[in-house]
C-alpha beads as a LAMMPS data file, in Angstrom:
LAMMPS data file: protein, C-alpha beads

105 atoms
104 bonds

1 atom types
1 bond types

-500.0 500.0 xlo xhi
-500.0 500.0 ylo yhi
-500.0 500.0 zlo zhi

Masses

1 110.0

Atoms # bond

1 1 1 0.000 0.000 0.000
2 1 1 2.807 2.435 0.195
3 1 1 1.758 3.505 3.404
4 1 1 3.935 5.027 6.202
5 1 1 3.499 4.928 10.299
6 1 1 3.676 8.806 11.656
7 1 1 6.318 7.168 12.790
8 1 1 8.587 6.492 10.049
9 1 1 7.271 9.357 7.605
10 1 1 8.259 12.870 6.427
11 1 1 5.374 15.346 6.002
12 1 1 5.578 17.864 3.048
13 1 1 3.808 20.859 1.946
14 1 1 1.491 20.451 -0.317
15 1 1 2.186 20.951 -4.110
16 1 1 1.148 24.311 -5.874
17 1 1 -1.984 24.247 -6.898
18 1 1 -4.406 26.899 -9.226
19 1 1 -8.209 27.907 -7.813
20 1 1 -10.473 27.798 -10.436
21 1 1 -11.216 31.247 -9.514
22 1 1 -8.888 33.383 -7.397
23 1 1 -9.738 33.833 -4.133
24 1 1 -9.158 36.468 -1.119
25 1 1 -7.654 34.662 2.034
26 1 1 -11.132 35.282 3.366
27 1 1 -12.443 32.881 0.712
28 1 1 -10.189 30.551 1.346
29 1 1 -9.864 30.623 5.097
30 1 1 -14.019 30.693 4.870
31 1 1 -13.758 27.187 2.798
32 1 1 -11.386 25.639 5.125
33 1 1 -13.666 26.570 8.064
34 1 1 -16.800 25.255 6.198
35 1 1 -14.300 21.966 5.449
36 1 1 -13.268 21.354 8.783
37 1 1 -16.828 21.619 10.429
38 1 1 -18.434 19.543 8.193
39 1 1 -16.116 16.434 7.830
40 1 1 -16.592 14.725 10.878
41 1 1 -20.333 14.064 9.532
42 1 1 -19.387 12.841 6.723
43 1 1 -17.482 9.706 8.419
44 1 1 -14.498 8.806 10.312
45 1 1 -13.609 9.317 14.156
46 1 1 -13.918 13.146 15.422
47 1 1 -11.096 12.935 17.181
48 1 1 -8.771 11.970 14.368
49 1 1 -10.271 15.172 11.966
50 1 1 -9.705 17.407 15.159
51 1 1 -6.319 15.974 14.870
52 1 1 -5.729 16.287 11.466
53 1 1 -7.041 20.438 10.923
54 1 1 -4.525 20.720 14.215
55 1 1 -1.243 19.283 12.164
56 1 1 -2.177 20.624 8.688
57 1 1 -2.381 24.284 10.469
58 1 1 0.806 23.510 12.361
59 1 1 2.892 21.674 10.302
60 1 1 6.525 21.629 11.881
61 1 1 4.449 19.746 14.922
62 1 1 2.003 17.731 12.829
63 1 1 4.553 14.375 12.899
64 1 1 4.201 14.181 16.657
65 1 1 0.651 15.467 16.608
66 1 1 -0.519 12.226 14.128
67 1 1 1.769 9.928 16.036
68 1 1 -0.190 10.913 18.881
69 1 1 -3.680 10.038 17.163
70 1 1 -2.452 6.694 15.541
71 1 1 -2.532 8.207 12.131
72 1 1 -1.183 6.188 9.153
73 1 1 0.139 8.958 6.486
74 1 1 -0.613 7.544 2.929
75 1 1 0.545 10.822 1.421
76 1 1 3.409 13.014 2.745
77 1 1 1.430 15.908 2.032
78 1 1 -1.143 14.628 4.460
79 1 1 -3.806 14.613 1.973
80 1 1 -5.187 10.742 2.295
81 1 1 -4.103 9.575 6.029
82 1 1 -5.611 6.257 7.667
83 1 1 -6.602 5.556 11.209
84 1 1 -5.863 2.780 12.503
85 1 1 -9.151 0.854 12.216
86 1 1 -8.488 1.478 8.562
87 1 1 -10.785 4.565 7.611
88 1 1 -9.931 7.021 5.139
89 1 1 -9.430 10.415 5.763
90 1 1 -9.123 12.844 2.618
91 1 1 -7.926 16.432 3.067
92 1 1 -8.502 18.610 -0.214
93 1 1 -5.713 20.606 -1.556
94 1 1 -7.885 24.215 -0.338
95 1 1 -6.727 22.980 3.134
96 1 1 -2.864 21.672 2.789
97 1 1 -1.815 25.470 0.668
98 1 1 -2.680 28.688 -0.328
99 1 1 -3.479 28.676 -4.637
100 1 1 -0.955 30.634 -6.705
101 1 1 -3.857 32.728 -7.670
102 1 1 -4.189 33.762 -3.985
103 1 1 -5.558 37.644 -4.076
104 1 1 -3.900 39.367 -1.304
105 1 1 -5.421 42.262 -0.368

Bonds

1 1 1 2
2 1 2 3
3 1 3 4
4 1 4 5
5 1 5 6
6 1 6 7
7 1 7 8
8 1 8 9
9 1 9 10
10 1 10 11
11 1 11 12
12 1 12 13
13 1 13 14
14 1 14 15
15 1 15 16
16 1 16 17
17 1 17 18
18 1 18 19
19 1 19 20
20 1 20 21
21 1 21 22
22 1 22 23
23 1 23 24
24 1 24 25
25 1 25 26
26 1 26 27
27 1 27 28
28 1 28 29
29 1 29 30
30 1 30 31
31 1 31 32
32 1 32 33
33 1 33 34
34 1 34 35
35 1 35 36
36 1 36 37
37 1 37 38
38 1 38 39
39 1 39 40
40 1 40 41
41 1 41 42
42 1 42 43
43 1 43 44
44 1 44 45
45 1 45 46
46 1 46 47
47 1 47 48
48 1 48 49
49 1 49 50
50 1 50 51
51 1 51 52
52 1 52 53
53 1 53 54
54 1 54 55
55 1 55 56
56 1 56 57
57 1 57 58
58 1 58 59
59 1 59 60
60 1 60 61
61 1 61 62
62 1 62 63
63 1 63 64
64 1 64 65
65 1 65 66
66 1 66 67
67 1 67 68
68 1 68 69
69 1 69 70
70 1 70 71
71 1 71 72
72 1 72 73
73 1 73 74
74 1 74 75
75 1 75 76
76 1 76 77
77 1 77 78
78 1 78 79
79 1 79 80
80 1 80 81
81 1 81 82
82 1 82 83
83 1 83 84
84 1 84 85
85 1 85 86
86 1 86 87
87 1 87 88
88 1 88 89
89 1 89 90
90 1 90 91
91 1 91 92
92 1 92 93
93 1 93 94
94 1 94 95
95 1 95 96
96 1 96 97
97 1 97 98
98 1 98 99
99 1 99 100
100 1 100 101
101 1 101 102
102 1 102 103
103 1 103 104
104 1 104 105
């Protein structure tokens, strides 16, 4: 499967990426908010998303933070992670980085 232990892996930033639109940090911040509250309905344990939105906003901590939660990193950019009763957990790009057609105001 590829997959690595929090233990043995190396977390990344996520790759550049273009918004189909630009958006203001507002937009984008807004999105992640809207992300964040609603994926714990959609499946999964809420503790392990509570985990995750901690380590992808605080990424020089997020190794120790996962290792903590049992989290199985499938991609180094954190974007498909496993618990360890085998769930998927998918984090879209808007999350992991900022676009490259960021406005900044």
């Amino acid at each position: 499967m590829g997959c690595l232990s929090s233990k043995d892996a190396s977390i990344l930033k996520a790759k550049k990426w273009k918004s189909q639109e630009p958006v203001t940090l507002e937009e984008l911040q807004k999105r992640r908010e809207e992300f964040w509250d609603t994926a714990p309905h959609y499946g999964g344990d809420p503790v392990i998303w509570e985990a995750l939105k901690v380590a992808v906003a605080d990424l020089e901590c997020a190794k120790v933070i996962l290792e903590a939660a049992d989290v199985i990193i499938a991609e180094p950019d954190l974007s498909v992670v496993y618990d360890q009763k085998g769930r998927k957990y998918e984090i879209p790009i808007f999350c992991l980085s900022e676009p490259i057609n960021l406005i900044r105001e």
